[in-house]
N, C-alpha and C positions, 0 to 999 in steps of 0.2 A: 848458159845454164844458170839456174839461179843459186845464189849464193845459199847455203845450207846453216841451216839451223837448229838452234839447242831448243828442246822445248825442259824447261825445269819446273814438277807440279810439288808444290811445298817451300815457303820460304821461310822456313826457321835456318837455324845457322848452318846446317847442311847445304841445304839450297842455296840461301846467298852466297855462303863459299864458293860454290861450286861457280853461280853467277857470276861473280868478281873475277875470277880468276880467268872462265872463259871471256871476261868482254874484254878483259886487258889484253887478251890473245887476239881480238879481233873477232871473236867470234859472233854469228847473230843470236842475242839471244831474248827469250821469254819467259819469264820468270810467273806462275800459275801461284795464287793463295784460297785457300778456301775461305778466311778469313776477312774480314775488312780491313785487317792491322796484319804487318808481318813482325817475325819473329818466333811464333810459334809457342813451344816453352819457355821461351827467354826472352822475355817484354815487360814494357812498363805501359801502363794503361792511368787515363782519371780515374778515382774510387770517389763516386759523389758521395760514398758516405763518409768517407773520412775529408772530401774537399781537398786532394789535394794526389797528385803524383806518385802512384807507386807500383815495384816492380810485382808482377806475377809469382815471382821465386827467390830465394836468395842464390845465388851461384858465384862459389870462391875463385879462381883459377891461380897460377901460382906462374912465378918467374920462370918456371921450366917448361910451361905448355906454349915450346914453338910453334907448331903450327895456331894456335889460338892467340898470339902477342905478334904473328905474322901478319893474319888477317886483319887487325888492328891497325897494324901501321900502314897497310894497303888502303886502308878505305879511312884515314885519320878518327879513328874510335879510341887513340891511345888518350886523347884528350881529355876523354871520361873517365879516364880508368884512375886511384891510385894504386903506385907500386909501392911499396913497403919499402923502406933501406936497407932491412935485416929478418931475416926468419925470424920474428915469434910468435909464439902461440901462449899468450895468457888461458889459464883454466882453472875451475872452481867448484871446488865440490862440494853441492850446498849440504850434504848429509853430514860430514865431517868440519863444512868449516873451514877448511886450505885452499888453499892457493899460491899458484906456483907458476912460472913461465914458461914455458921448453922453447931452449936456442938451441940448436944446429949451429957446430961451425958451417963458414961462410963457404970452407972447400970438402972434398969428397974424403979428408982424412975427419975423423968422426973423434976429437979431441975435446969436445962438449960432455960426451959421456963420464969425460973424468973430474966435471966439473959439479959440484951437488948443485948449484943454484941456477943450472941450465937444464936439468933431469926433473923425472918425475919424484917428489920426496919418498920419502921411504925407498928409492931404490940405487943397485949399485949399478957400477959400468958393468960385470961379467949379466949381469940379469937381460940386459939390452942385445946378447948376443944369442940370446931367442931366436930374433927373428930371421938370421941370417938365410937359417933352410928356405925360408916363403919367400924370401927375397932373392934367392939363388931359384925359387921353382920355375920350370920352363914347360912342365909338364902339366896335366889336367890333375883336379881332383880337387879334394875341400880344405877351407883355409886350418880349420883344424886335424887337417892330418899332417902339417906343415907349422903349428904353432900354437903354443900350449894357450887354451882358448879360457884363462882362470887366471886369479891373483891381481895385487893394484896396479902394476905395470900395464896386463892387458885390460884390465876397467878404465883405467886413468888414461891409457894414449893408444895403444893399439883397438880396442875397442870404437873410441869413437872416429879416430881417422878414418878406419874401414869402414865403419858405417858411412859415414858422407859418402866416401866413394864408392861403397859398392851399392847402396843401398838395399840392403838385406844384413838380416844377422850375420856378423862376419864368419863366425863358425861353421854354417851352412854357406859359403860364399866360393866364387871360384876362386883357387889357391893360383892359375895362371894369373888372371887378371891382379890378383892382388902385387903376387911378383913382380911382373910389369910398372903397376904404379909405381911401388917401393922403388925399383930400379932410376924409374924417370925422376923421382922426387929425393926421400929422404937418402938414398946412398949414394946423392951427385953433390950432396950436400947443401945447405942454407943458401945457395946462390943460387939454386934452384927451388927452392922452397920460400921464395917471399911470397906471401900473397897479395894478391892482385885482384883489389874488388872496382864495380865498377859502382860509378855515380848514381849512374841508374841505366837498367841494362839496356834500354832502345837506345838512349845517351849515345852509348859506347857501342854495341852490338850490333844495331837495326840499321838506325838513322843515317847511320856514313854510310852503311854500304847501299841503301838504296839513292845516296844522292849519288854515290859513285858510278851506280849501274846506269844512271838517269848520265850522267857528263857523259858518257861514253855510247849512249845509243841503244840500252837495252830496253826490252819494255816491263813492267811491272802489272800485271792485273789481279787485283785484289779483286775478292768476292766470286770467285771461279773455281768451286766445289768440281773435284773430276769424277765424275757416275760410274764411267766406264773409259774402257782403251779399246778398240778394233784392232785386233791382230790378223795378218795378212800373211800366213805360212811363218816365217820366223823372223816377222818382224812385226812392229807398232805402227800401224798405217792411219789412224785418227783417234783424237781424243774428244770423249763423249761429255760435255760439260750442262749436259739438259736443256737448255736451251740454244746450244751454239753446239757445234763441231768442228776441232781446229783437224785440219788433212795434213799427217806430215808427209815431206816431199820422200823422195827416192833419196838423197842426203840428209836428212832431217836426225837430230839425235834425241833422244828423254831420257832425262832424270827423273826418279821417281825419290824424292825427300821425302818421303810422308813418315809417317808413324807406322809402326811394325803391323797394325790389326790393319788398317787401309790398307796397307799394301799388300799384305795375304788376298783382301778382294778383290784388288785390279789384277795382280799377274797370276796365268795359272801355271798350278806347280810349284808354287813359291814355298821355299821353307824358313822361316822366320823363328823368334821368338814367339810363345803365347804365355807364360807367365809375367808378370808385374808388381810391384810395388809401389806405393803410394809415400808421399811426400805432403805433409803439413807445413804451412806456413801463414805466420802472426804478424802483423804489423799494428802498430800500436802511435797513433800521432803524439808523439813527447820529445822533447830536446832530451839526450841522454846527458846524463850527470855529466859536470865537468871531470875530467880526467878519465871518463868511460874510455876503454880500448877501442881501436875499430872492429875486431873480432873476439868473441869471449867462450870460449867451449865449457862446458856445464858437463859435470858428471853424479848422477846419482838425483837427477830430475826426470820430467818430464820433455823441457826444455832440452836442449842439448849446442845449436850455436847459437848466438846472440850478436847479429852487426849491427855497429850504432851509425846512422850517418846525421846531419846536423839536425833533421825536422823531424826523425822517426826512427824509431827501434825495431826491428826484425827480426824474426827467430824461424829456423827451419829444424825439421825434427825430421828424419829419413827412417825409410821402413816403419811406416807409421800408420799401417793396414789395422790395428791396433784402437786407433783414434778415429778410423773414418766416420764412423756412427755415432758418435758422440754429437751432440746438439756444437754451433757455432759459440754458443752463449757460455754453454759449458769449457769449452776448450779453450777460451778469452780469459775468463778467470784461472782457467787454472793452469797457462802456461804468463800469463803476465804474475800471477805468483812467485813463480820461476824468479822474471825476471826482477822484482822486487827486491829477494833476498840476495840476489846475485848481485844488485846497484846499491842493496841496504837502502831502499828507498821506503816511506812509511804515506802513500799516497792512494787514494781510489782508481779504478781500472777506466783507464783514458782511453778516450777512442778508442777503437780496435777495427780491423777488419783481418778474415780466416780463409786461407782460401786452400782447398783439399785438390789436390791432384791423383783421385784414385789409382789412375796407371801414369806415374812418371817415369819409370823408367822400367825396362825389362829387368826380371828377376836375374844377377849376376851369379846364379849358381850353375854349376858346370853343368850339368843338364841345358841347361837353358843355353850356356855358353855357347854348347855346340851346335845350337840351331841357329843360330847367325850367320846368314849369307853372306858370301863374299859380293863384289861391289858389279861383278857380270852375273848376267841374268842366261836363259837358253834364246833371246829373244836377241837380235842382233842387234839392235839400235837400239838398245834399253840396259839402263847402269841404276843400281843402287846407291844412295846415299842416307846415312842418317846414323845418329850414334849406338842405334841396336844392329848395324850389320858388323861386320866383322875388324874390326879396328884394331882390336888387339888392348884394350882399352875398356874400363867401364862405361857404363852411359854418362862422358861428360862433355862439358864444352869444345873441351880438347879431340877429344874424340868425334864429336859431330864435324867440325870442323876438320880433320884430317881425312873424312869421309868425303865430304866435299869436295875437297883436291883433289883426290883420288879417282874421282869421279871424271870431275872435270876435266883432266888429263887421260882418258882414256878416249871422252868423247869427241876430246878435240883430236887425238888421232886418229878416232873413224871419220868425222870429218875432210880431215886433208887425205884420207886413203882412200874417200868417197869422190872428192875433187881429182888425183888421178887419175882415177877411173875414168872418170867423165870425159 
């Protein structure tokens, strides 16, 4: 009988996870892009207009997202990556004029709080014990029924952390997911809170893992759009790619990595995410100032983080449904504004290029939450992956990539229970 195989359609980091993981198992596999370049949301691409190397997004990750520092070091991406020595987070509030650092101690006792020149100014240690209810929630509902959603503490730090991660106003956000994060991050302490940005993200993300899949025998085809699926009673019996047909066998497994709206139209019955948020992001060709941080969180801008790496300046702005209609030209000027006042820089608007992500990620409000399918389908040989199914988790790296695993550990045990059969 013939050996059985993974078909995986989407190769952002869901998919290659998933990838990786099964060829290391031995498994056969084919990894399906609709793109010419994989990676998905998380790539770096040439921009002839700026002449030079840059990522689609900015995306932080942090010392605590194991499975995404796992997949790393499986496919050697850690080589791109810096990791920080110590939690900080420099920030600046261009309205007021401060600026301040927040450290985390390095362990899970929270001894930073009683320190001023590690906190937010103006605030005390009892003020920080706010959060403790959203950080204990296990339950559904909204992050402001769980934490008082007003005052500089939550303008200056709970405000904008949640925004990164949930991407939505945090007030209207799910109050599970947000616990969850708090849990994994800020209350295991600063040793799980370094950040972790990457070089550039194909660098670190893409690149290894597609020469990994290639040492190992798997196959990659880019530019293979899936039209349709043939379902055959309660299974996936061939995948329609318009001008080709791939037939999956009687052991054959798929993954379906794609994006939440695609995958409503291939499986039916599917119940998904339909709301979203949009993601802006600025790239500006300039050497940042000497002594710039590698990360600068903004408050009471337009701008909101600001990474500096040695040839170009970045800014990402979350929940920025806001911005999308705005001219390219207009949004240039007026978040490289931003970052002027934030570097004290006194210079004309350098290169730029904008690039708007209308639907980045599903809306993280409990509504929405609860429409995220788990990683089995009703279809027997067919497994979701991707970071709007059910992770437990906002839409992040960390989460796309736990989806992956998850995936591909189920498929390889219908696999081998498909081989006993046999």
């Amino acid at each position: 009988m013939a050996k059985s195989v993974v078909h995986i359609v989407g190769a952002g980091l869901a998919g290659l996870s998933a990838a990786v993981r099964l060829a290391e198992k031995g498994r056969g596999v084919v990894l399906y892009e609709a793109a010419r370049q994989a990676g998905g949301r998380c790539r770096s691409y040439y921009d002839s207009a700026l002449q030079m190397v840059i990522d689609n997004g900015n995306h932080l990750m942090l010392s605590g997202n194991g499975a995404a520092l796992d997949y790393l070091r499986r496919t050697g991406g850690l080589r791109a990556v810096r990791i920080a020595p110590r939690a900080e987070f420099p920030f600046a509030d261009l309205a007021a004029g401060e600026r301040w650092t927040l450290r985390p101690s390095m362990g899970p006792l929270p001894l930073w709080l009683f320190d001023r020149s590690a906190r937010v100014p103006g605030t005390g240690w009892r003020d920080y014990l706010g959060l403790l209810p959203l950080t204990l929630r296990r339950r559904e509902g909204r992050v402001d029924e769980s934490l008082e959603c007003a005052g500089p503490l939550y303008e200056r730090l709970w405000r904008p952390f949640l925004l990164a991660a949930l991407n939505i106003e945090p007030a209207e956000g799910s109050a599970r997911l947000a616990g969850r994060l708090l849990r994994e991050s800020l209350a295991r302490g600063g040793s799980a809170c370094r950040p972790v940005v990457a070089e550039g993200l194909s660098a670190a993300l893409v690149e290894p893992a597609i020469e990994t899949l290639a040492a190992r025998g798997a196959f990659v085809r880019l530019d293979h759009r899936l039209r349709a699926i043939r379902f055959e009673g309660e299974r996936a019996a061939a995948l329609d790619f318009g001008d080709a047909l791939e037939t999956l066998g009687p052991g054959d497994e798929l993954i379906l990595a794609l994006p939440a709206p695609v995958a409503l139209d291939l499986v039916p019955g599917l119940v998904a995410p339909t709301e979203h948020r949009a993601i802006v992001n600025a790239h500006f060709k300039m050497a940042p100032p000497p002594g710039a941080p590698p990360l600068l969180g903004l408050v009471n801008a337009t701008a909101e983080w600001i990474f500096a790496f040695k040839d170009r300046v970045s800014v990402t702005i979350s929940a920025a449904d806001r911005l999308i209609d705005k001219s390219r030209e207009e949004l240039a000027e007026l978040i490289f504004a931003d970052v002027a006042k934030a570097y004290k820089l006194a210079q004309p608007l350098p290169p730029w290029q904008i690039i708007k992500e209308k639907r980045a990620t599903f809306a993280a409000s409990p509504a929405q939450n609860a429409l995220r399918p788990g990683p089995r389908t009703r279809f027997a040989n067919v497994t979701l992956a991707g970071d709007w199914t059910q992770t437990g988790l906002p839409a992040t790296i960390e989460g796309a990539v736990r989806s992956g695993y998850g995936a591909a550990l189920i498929a390889a045990e219908n696999c081998a229970a498909a081989a006993k059969q046999a």
